[in-house]
One Martini backbone bead per residue (centre of mass of N, CA, C, O) as a GRO file, in nm:
protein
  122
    1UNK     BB    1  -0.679  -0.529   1.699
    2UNK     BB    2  -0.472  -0.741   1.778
    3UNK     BB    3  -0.115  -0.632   1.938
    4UNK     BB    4   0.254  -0.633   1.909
    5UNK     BB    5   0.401  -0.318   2.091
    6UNK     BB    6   0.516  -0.001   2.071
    7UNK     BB    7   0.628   0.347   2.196
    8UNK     BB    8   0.919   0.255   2.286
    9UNK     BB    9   1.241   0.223   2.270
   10UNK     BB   10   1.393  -0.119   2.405
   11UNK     BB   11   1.322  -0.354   2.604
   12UNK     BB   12   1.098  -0.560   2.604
   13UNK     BB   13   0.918  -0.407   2.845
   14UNK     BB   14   0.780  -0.237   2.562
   15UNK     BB   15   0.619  -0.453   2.547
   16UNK     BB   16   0.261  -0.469   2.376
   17UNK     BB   17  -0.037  -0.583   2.452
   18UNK     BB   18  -0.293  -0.492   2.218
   19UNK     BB   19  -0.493  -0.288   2.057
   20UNK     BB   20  -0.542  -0.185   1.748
   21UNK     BB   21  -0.539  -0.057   1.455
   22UNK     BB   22  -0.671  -0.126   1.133
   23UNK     BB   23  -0.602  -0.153   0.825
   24UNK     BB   24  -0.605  -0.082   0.544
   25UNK     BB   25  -0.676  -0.153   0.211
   26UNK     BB   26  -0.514  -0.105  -0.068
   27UNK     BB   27  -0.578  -0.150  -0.393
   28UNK     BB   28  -0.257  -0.334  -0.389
   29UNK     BB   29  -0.341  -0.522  -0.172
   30UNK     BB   30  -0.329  -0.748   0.106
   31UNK     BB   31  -0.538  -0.920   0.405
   32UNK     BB   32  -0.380  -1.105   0.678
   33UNK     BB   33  -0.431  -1.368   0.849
   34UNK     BB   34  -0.242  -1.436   1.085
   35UNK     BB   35  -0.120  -1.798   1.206
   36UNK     BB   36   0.186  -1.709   1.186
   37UNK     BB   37   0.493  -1.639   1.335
   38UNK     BB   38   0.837  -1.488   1.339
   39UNK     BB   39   1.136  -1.412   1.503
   40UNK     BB   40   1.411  -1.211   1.455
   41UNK     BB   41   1.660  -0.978   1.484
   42UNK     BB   42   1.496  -0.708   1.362
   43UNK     BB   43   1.317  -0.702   1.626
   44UNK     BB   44   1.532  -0.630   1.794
   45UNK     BB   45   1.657  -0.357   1.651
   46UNK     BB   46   1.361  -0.218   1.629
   47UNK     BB   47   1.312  -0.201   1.943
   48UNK     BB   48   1.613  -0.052   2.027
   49UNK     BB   49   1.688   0.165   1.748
   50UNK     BB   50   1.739  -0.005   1.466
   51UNK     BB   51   1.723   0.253   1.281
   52UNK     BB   52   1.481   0.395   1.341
   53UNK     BB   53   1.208   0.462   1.074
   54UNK     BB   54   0.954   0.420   1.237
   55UNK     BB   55   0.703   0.436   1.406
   56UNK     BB   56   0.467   0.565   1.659
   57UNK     BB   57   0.396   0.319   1.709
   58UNK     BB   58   0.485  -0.030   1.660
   59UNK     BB   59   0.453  -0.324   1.455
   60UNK     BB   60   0.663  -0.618   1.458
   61UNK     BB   61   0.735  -0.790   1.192
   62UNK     BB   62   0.782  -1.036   0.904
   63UNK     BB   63   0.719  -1.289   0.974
   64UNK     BB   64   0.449  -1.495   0.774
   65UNK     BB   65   0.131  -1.680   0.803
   66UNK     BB   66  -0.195  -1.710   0.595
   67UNK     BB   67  -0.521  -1.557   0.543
   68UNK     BB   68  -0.705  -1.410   0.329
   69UNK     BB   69  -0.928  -1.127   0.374
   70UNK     BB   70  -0.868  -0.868   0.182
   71UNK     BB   71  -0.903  -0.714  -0.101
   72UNK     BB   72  -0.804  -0.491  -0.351
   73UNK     BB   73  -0.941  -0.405  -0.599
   74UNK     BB   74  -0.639  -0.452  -0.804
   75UNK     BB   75  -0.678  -0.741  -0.719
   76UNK     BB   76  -0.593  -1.057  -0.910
   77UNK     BB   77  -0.428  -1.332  -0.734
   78UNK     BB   78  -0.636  -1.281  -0.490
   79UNK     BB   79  -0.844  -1.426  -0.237
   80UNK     BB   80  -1.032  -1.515  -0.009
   81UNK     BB   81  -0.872  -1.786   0.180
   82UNK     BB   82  -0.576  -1.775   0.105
   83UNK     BB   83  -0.286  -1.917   0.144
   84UNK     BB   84   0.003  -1.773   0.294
   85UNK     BB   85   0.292  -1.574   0.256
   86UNK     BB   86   0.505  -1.368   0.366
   87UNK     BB   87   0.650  -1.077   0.190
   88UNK     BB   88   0.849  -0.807   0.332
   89UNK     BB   89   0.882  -0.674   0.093
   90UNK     BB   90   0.899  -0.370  -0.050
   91UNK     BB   91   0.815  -0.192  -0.362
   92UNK     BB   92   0.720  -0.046  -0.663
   93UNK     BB   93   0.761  -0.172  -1.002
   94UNK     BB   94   0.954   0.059  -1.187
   95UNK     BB   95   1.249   0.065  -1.150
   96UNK     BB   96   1.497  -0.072  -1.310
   97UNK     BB   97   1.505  -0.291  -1.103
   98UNK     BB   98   1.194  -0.407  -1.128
   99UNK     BB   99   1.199  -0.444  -1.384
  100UNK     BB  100   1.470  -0.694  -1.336
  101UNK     BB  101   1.397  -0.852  -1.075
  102UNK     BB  102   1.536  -0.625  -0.849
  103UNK     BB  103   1.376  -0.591  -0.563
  104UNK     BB  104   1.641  -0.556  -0.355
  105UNK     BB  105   1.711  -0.259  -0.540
  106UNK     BB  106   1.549  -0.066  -0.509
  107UNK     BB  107   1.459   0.287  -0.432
  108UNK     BB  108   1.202   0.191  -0.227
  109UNK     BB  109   1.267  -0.015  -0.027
  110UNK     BB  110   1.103  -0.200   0.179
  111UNK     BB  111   0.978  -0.306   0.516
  112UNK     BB  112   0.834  -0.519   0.706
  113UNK     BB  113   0.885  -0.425   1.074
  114UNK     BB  114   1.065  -0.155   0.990
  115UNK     BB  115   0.910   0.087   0.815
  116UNK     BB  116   0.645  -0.068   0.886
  117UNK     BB  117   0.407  -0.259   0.948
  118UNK     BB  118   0.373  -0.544   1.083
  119UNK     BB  119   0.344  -0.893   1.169
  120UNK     BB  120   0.217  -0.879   1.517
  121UNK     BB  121  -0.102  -0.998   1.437
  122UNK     BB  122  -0.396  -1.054   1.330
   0.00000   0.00000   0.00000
């Protein structure tokens, strides 16, 4: 898969555009072919190292639009096909506040682009 990424923190210079691993997708997931995406302030921030908590290399961007590509077993509101927005926020959904419809308080909440892999790629 073709992919923007980096290797180490610093100025745009460390952006680096080439194949990357394939992400696995898990039971619960969905592989979204992104047909669009778009840079934010975090794109910048985990970029430069801040607060940078995310592996390295790293594929980086939170914001996408696309076609579901695969979905994993436990997956059944989507199917291949399906056009999607990506919501880059990652939730538990058992925590008390996931329980009550607040996921942007999770125990657990992780972000796409800043936590884990990003969609700045195919």
């Amino acid at each position: 898969m073709k992919a923007v990424f980096y290797e180490e923190h610093g100025s745009t210079d460390v952006l680096e555009y080439g194949e990357f691993p394939d992400p696995e997708v898990g039971d619960e997931e969905v592989l979204v072919e992104v047909r669009a995406g778009g840079l934010n302030h975090l794109d910048v921030w985990t970029r430069k190292g801040m607060p940078s908590p995310e592996e390295l290399p790293h594929v980086q961007g939170s914001d996408a639009a696309g076609v579901v590509d695969e979905v994993g077993a436990d997956v059944s509101r989507f199917e291949p096909g399906d056009r999607v927005v990506v919501d880059p926020g990652l939730y538990c959904g058992n925590c008390e506040f996931c329980r009550h419809g607040e996921q942007s308080l999770c125990v657990d909440y992780r972000m796409m682009g800043e936590h884990v892999r990003g969609v700045h790629s195919e």
